[in-house]
Structures are given as C-alpha cells and as structure tokens.
NUKEDO-496390 format. One record per residue (C-alpha): residue number from 1; x, y, z; residue in three letters. Coordinates in steps of 0.02 Angstrom, whole numbers. Each point is the difference from the previous one (the first is absolute). Layout:
REM residues N
(node NUM; (X; Y; Z); ALA),
...
END
This chain:
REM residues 415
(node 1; (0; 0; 0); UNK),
(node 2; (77; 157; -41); UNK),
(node 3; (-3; 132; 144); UNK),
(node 4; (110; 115; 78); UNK),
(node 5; (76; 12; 189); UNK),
(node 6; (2; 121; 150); UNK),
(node 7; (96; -60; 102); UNK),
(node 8; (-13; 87; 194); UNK),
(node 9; (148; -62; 107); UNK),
(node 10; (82; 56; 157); UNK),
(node 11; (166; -32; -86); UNK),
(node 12; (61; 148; -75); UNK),
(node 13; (100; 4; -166); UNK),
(node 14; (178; -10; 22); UNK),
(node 15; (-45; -13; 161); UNK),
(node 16; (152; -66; 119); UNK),
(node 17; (-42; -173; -9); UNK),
(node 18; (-53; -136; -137); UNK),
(node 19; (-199; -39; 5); UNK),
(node 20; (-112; -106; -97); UNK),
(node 21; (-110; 114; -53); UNK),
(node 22; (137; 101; -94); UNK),
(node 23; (70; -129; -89); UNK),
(node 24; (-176; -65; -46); UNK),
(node 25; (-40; 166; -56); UNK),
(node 26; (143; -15; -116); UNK),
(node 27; (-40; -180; -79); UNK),
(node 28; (-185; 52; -10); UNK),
(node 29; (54; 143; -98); UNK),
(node 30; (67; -96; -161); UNK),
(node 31; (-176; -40; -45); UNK),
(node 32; (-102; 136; 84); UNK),
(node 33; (-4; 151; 42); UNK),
(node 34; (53; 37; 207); UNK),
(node 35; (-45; 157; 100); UNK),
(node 36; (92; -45; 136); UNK),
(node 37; (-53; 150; 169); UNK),
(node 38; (158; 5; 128); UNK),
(node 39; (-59; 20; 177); UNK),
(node 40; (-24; 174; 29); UNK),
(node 41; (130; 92; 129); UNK),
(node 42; (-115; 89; 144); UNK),
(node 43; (48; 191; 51); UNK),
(node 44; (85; -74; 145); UNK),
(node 45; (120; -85; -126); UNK),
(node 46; (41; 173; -100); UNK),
(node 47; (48; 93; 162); UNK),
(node 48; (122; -147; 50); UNK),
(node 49; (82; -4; -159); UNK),
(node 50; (-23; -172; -34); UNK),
(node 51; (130; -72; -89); UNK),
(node 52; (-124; -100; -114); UNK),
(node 53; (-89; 139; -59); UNK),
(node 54; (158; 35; -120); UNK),
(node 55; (0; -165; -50); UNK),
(node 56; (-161; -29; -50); UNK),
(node 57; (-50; 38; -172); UNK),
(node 58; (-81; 82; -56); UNK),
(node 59; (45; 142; 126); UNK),
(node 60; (-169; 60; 114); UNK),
(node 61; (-51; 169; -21); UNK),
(node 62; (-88; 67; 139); UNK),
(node 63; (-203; 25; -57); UNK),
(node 64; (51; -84; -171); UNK),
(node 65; (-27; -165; -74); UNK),
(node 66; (153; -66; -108); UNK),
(node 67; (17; -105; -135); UNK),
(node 68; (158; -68; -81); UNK),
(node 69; (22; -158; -138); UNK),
(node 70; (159; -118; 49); UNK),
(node 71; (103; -3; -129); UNK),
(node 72; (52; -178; -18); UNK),
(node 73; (-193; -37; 28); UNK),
(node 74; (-70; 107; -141); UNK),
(node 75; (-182; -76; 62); UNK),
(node 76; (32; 36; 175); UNK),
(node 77; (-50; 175; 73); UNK),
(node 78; (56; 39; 180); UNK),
(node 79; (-100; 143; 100); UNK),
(node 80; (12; 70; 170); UNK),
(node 81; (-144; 77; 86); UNK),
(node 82; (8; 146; 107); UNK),
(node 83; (52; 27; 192); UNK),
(node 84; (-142; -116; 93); UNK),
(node 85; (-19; 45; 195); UNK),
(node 86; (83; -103; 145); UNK),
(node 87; (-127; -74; 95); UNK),
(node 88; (84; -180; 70); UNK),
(node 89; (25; 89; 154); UNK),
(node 90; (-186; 21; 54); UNK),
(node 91; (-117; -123; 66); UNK),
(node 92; (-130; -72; -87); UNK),
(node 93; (-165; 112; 23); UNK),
(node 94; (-78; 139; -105); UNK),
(node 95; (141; 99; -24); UNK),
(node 96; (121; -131; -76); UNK),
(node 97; (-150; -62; -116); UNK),
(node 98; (-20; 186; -58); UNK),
(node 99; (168; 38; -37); UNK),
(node 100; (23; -166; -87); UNK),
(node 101; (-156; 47; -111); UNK),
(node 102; (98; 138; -36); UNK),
(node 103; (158; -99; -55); UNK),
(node 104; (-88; -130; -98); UNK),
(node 105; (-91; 133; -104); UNK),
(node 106; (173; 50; -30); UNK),
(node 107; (38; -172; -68); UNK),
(node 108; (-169; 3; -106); UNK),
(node 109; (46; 159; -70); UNK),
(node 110; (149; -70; -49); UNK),
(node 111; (-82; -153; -90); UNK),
(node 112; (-154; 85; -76); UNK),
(node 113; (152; 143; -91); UNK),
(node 114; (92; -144; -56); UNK),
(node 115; (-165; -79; -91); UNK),
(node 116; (-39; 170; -64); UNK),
(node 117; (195; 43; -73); UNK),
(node 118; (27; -175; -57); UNK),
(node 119; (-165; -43; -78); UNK),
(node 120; (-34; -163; 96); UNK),
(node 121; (-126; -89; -46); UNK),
(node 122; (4; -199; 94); UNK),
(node 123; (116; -16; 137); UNK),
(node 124; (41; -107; 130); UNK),
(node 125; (42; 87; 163); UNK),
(node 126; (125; -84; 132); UNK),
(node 127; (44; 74; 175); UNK),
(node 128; (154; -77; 73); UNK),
(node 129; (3; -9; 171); UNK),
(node 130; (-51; 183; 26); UNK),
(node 131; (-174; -7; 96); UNK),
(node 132; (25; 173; 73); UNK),
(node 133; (-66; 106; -150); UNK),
(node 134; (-104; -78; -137); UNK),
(node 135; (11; -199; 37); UNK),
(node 136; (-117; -17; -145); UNK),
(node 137; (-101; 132; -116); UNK),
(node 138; (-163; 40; 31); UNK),
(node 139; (-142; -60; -147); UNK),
(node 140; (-13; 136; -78); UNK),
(node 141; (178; -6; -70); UNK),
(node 142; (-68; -165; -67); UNK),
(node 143; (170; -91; -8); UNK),
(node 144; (-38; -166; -79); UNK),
(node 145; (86; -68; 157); UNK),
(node 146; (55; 42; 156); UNK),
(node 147; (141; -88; 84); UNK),
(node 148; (101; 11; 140); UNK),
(node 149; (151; -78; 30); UNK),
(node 150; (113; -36; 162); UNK),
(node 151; (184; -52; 20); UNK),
(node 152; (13; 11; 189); UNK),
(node 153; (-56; -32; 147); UNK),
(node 154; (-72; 162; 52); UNK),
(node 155; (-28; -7; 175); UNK),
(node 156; (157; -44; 29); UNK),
(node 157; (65; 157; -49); UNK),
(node 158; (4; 143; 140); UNK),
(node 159; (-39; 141; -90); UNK),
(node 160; (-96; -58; -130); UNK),
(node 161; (-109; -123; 125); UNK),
(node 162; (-71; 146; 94); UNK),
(node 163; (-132; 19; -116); UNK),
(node 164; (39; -110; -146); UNK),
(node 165; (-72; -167; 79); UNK),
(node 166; (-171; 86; -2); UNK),
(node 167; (10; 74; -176); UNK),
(node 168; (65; -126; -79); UNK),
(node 169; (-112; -113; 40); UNK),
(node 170; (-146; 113; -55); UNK),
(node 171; (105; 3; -153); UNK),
(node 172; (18; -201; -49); UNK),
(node 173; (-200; -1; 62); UNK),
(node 174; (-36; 128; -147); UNK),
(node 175; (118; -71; -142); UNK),
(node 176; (-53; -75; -139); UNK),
(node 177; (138; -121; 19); UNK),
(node 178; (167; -1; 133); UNK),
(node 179; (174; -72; -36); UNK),
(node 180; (109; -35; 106); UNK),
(node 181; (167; -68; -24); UNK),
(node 182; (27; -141; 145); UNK),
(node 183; (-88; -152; 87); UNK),
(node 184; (-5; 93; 161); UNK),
(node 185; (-88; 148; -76); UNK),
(node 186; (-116; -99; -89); UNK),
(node 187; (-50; -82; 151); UNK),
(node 188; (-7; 176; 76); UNK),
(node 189; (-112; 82; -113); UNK),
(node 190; (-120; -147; -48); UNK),
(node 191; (-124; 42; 141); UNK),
(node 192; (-80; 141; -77); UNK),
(node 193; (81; 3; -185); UNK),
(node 194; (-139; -14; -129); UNK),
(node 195; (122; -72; -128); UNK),
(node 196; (194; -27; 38); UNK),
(node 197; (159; -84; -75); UNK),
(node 198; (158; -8; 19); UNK),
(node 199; (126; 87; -106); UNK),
(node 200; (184; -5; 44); UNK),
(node 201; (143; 108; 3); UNK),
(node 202; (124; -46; -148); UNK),
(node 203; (160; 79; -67); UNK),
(node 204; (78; 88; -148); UNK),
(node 205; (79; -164; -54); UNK),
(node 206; (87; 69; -165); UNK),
(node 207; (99; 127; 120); UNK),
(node 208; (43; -120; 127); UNK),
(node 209; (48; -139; -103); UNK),
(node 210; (155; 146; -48); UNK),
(node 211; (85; -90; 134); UNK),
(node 212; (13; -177; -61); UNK),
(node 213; (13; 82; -197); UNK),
(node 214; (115; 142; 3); UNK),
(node 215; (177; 57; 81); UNK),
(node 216; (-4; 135; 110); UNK),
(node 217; (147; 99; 99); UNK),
(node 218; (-32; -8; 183); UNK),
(node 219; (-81; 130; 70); UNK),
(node 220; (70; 132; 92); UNK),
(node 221; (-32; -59; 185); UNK),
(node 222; (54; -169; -14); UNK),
(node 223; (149; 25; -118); UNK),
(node 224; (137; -52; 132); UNK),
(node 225; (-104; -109; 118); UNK),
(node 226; (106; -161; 40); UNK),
(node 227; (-94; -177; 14); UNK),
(node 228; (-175; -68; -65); UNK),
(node 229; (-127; 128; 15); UNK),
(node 230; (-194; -26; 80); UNK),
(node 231; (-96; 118; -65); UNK),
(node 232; (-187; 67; -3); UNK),
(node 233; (-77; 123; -109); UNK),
(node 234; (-185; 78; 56); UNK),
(node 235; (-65; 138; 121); UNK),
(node 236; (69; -42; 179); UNK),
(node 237; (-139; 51; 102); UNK),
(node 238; (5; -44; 179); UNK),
(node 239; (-163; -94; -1); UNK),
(node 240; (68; -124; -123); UNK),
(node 241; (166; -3; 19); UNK),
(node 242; (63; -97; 157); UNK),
(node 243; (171; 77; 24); UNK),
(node 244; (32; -106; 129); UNK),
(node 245; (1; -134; -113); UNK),
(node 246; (125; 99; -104); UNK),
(node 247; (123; 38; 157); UNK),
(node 248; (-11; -191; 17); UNK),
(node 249; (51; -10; -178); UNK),
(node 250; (138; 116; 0); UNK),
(node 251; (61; -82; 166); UNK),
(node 252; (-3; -174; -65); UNK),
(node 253; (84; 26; -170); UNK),
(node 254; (143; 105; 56); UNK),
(node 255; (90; -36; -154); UNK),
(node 256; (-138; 66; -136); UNK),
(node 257; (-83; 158; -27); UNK),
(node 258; (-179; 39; 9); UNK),
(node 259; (-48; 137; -109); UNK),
(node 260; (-164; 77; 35); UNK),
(node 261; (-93; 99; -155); UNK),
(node 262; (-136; 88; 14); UNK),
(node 263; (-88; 171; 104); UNK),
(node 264; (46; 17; 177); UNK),
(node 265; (-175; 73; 101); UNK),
(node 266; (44; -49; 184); UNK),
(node 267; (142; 19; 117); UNK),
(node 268; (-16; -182; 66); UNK),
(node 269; (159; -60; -83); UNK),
(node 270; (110; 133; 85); UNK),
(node 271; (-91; -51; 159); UNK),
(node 272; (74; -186; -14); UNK),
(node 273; (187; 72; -66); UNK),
(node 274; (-45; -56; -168); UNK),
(node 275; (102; 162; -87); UNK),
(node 276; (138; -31; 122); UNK),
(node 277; (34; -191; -93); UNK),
(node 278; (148; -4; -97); UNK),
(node 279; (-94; -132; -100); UNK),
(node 280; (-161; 78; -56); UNK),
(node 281; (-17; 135; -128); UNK),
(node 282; (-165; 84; -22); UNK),
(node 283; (-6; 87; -178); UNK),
(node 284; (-154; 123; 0); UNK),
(node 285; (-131; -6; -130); UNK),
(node 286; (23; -43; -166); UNK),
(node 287; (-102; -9; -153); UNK),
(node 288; (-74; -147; -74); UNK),
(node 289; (110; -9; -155); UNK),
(node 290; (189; 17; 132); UNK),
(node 291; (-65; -160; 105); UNK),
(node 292; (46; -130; -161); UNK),
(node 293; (206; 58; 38); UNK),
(node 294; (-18; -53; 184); UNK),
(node 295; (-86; -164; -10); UNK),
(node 296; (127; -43; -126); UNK),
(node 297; (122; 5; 141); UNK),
(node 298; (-109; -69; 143); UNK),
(node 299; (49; -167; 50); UNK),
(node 300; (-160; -54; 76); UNK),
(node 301; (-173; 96; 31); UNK),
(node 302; (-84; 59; 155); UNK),
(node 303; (-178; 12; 83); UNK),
(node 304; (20; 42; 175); UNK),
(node 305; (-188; 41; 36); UNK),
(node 306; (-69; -3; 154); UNK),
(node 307; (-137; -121; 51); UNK),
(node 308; (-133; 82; 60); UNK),
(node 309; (-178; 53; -65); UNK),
(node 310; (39; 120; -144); UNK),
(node 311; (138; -103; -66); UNK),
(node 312; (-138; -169; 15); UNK),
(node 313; (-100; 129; -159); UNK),
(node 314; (158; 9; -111); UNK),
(node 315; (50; -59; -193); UNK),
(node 316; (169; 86; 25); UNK),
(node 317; (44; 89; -176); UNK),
(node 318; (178; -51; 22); UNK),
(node 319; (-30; -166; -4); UNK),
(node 320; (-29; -38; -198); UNK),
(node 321; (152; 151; -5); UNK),
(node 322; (141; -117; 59); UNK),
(node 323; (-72; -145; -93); UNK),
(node 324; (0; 94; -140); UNK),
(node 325; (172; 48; 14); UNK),
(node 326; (38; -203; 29); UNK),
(node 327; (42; 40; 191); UNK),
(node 328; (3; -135; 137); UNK),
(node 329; (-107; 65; 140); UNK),
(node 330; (-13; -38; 187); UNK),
(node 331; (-170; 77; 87); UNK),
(node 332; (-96; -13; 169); UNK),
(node 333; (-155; -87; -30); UNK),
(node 334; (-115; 150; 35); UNK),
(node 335; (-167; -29; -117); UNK),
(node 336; (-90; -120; -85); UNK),
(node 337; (53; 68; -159); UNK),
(node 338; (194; -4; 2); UNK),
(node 339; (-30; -200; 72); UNK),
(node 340; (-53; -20; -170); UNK),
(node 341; (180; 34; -86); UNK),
(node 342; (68; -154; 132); UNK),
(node 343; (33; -94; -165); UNK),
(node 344; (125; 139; -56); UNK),
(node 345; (53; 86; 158); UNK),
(node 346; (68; -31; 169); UNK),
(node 347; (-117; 18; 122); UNK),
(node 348; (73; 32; 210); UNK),
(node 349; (-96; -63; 136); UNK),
(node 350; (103; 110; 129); UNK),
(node 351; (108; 145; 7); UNK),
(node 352; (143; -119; 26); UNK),
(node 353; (-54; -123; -127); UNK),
(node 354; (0; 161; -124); UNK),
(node 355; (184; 36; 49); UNK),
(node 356; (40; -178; -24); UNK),
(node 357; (-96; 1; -179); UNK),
(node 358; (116; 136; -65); UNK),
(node 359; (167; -113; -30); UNK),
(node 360; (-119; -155; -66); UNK),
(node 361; (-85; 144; -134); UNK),
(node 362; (146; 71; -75); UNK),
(node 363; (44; -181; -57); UNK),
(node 364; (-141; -34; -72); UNK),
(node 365; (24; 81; -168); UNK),
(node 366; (-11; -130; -137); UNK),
(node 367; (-43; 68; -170); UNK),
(node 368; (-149; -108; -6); UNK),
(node 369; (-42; 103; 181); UNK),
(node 370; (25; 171; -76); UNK),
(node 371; (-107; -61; -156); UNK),
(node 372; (-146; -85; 113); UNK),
(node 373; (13; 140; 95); UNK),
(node 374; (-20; 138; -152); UNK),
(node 375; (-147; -123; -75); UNK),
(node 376; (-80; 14; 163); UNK),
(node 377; (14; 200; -11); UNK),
(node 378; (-50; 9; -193); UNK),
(node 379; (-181; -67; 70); UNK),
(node 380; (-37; 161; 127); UNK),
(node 381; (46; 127; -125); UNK),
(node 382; (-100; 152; 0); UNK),
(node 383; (-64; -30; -166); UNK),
(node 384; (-60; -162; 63); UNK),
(node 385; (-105; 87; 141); UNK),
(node 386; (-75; 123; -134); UNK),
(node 387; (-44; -165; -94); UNK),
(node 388; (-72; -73; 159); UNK),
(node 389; (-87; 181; 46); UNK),
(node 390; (-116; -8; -155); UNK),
(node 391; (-21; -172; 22); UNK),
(node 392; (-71; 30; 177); UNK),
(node 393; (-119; 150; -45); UNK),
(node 394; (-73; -51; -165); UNK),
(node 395; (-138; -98; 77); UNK),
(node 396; (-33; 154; 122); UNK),
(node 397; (15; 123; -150); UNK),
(node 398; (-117; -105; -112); UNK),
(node 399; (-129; -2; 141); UNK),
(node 400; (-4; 187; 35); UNK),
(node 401; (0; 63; -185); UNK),
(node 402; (-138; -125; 8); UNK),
(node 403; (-88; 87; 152); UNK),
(node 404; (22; 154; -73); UNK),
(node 405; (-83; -31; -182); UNK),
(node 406; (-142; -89; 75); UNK),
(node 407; (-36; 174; 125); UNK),
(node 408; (-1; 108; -159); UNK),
(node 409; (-93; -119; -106); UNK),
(node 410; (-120; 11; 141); UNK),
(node 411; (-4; 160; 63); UNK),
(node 412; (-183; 98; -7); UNK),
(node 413; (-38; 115; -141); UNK),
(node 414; (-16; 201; 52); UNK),
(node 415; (-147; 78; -17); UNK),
END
C-alpha cells in the first residue's frame, strides 16, 4: 500500500545516541516518503544551553516550526517544532493536564503544517516512545493508522516514570496498533494493547560488516595500547551498565585492555576508580560510521548489563553490531531476548563466570565462527525489520481503509 510516514519520536536527530526509530526512519525512507518530528526542546532547555539543541537538526527557532530534507535521504524531511513548556516537574492535577494541552497542540501544529506544506494525502503516523505530547493523533487528522511504539521499560526510568507510566499507557490503550521490540515488553503492554507485536532492534549491517571487510588504521585512542583488547561500543548509562562488573573485568585481565566506546552520562565510573585504571580507556562518543575501525581491533565483545528490571525489557542494538562485525561476544544473561543468541554468543551466569568467559572468547574465532556469526547478523538487518514492519500492519491497514470506506459509503445524505 503506498502511504507516507510521520514519524513522532522522543529521539532526536543526531541526537547523542543511536535509536531505532532514526535508523528506521532512514530505511523507510528509500521507498516512502518520512517526516520524521524531533522531540521538541522546552524553554527550560534554551535557557540552559543545552548542548543538544546545536546538534539537532534542523536547528529550533523559538515560535517557528522548521523543516529541513537530509541530504543522503532525499525522501526524508527532518523538522523541529518550537520551544514546548517544562511541566515534568508538577504533579499530576489540572494544572499539569492544562499545560500539557498546551504542548501537545504544539505537537499538532506541527503535524497538521507538515500535511499542509507537504501535500500528504495517506499516512501512517508512529509515536516512539514519547507519550508526553501527542501519543497518537486525534480523528480528525484521520491518519490511516495510529501506532505507538515502545523500546523501554518506562517506569523504570526516573525521570521519565513520573508521569510516563500513566500516559503511556493511555497511549498503547488508544493505538491502532503498538510495537514493541522485546519479550518482556510484549508481556508488559499486552494487558491493555488493542493490537501489539514485536519488532526488534537491528543494525546497519553494511557499515558494521567494514570490520570483517576492510583495513583500517587504529584509531587514535588505542593506537599504542599493549595486549588483547575487551572492548564495548554503546551508550554507558548507569542503569545498564554494571561497572562493577567492568572493575571486575579490568581487575581480572590485568594483562588486556578494555576499551570502552560510547557517551559517558553518569559519574559512577569515577566513583569505583574506573578512570584511575591503567587498563581501561574510555573513548567518548563516536559516530556510527568511526565504530567499524575499533571493532576491527577488538579482540572479544562486551555486554556488561545489569540485571535488573529495565535491562529484563531489552533487544540490545549492539548485539547484531558485533556479530556483524564477526566478533566473539561474552554477555550477562539479562533478558529473554539476548538468551536467544546462546547459539552464537557466550552467555555468563555470574560476574565471575563473565571474567572467566573473557580468555575462553577470544579463542574462539574460527572463520566458520566469524561467518556463522555474520549470517546470524545478516538476518536482523534493518531492512529486514522494515520487511517485517509492513508485514505486521498490512492486515491492520487493510481493515481500517476498510472501516473507513464502509463509514463514507454509509454516511447520511445532507439536507
């Protein structure tokens, strides 16, 4: 069925951190056309100078909705709405349900200018995990269906719990149909979903494979580093991460180096020493297209997740990353969902039993591993979940275009 997208997510463009709704945005756009709304920055954000709101394209302009194409996505148009008002802070009660009207019209505004500019005609509209502001549209902007879609487990998330357990639930209650992209969530949202299925996270397999195709100098940070190296690429965020585990890591394999990639957001590992190792590097960010260069060099791969109740809702990204990239991995056994890679991964019942892994892992790097393992990635490709997307909503498409022929075949005459 031919149709475009709006696509509402609380990941921003070139945002700090990889998301699935971005890089489904970008596969969806090679057929379709993708208006893809960044999560709009509130008034609080503009006096703090947020670092993000120079990131973010396209730039917000304060009272102004703007629009920008991406240039290696010629069908993919990026827009920012304007400054929104902070209201997390306030209680639920009359005052936080006014100001929120007051937001979400924002949003609306935002959606209804894009129909008008771009001409859109039959859309489908998703909201990812952003229940604060328009979880779905209202009828009259007649989408021909609504979904919403969650990635986490959102009361297990401080800030966002306080009043995102309530709305998002009033959100999965109202879509048309919810996704969700683990077991755990599934199980979650079942209860009061009127139509839900899972849709996992994936990975850019093309880029990542780089590492098993292509010769690369090592980077920078890692340049003169003496022994194997242990390394882990992702956002290391405190409620994930267990970085005790790492300590334990670094302690046991005095003789390697563990090489952490990704953005820093907590000051946990400085509590524990962690910068003070001799034998751990932590890089920074990087973008998408460096991480190829240092999985080349990795020895063996890293998921040292917590397990606890928002790790238990998890399809880790990373995952189909190093497999991509032929890398042995070692990984706490912290969902349902990485269990199901035990056939290509190794899997630690114990912190110790993780240190203990590491030594056994780096071994194990056949070419008929590196090649299962790549095989194994080449099925959770992003163009494999846009495959599996339309697969999933074509029965719920066909039945509301359905719905909404027989209501105007049937509606009464004026007088």
């Amino acid at each position: 069925m031919d149709y475009d997208i709006i696509y509402f997510s609380l990941f921003r463009w070139n945002g700090p951190y990889s998301s699935i709704s971005v890089a489904l945005a970008k596969e969806f756009s090679r057929t379709r056309r993708v208006f893809y709304i960044n999560n709009p920055f509130t008034f609080k954000d503009s006096l703090r100078n947020d670092p993000q709101i120079e990131m973010v394209t396209p730039k917000v302009e304060s009272g102004k909705i703007t629009f920008q194409t991406e240039q290696n996505h010629p069908n993919l148009i990026t827009i920012t709405p304007p400054y929104t008002y902070p209201i997390n802070f306030l209680p639920e009660g009359i005052l936080y349900k006014k100001i929120a009207q007051q937001n979400s019209k924002i949003i609306y505004d935002t959606v209804q200018q894009t129909i008008e500019r771009y001409q859109i005609k039959k859309y489908v509209f998703i909201n990812c995990f952003n229940p604060f502001y328009a979880p779905v549209l209202p009828d009259e902007f007649k989408p021909i269906l609504n979904i919403y879609q969650c990635v986490d487990d959102i009361s297990q998330e401080d800030y966002i719990a306080r009043h995102g357990i309530r709305l998002e639930k009033k959100a999965v209650q109202k879509a048309d149909v919810t996704l969700v992209t683990s077991q755990e969530l599934y199980r979650l949202k079942s209860p009061y979903a009127k139509n839900i299925q899972i849709l996992n996270n994936a990975a850019d397999n093309t880029n990542f494979s780089r590492a098993i195709n292509e010769d690369f100098p090592k980077p920078a940070e890692i340049a003169n580093l003496k022994g194997k190296i242990i390394g882990f690429i992702g956002n290391l965020d405190e409620a994930r991460v267990d970085y005790n585990l790492i300590k334990a890591i670094a302690i046991g394999h005095p003789d390697k180096q563990l090489v952490l990639v990704g953005p820093l957001n907590n000051t946990s590992y400085k509590t524990l020493g962690l910068d003070k190792m001799d034998n751990i590097t932590f890089t920074g960010p990087k973008e998408m297209e460096e991480l190829p260069a240092y999985l080349k060099y990795f020895d063996v791969c890293i998921i040292p997740f917590s397990k606890n109740l928002l790790t238990k809702s998890i399809y880790p990204l990373k995952i189909n990353e190093y497999l991509a990239a032929g890398k042995s991995v070692v990984s706490t056994n912290f969902s349902p969902d990485i269990a199901s890679f035990k056939d290509f991964i190794h899997l630690a019942s114990s912190p110790t039993d993780f240190v203990n892994l590491i030594d056994w892992a780096i071994t194990d790097n056949s070419a008929d591993k590196i090649f299962a393992r790549a095989k194994k990635a080449a099925t959770n490709t992003w163009e494999t979940r846009i495959m599996e997307f339309e697969k999933l909503v074509e029965p719920f498409l066909q039945k509301k275009v359905r719905k909404q022929k027989f209501t105007k075949d049937h509606k009464h005459p004026s007088y």
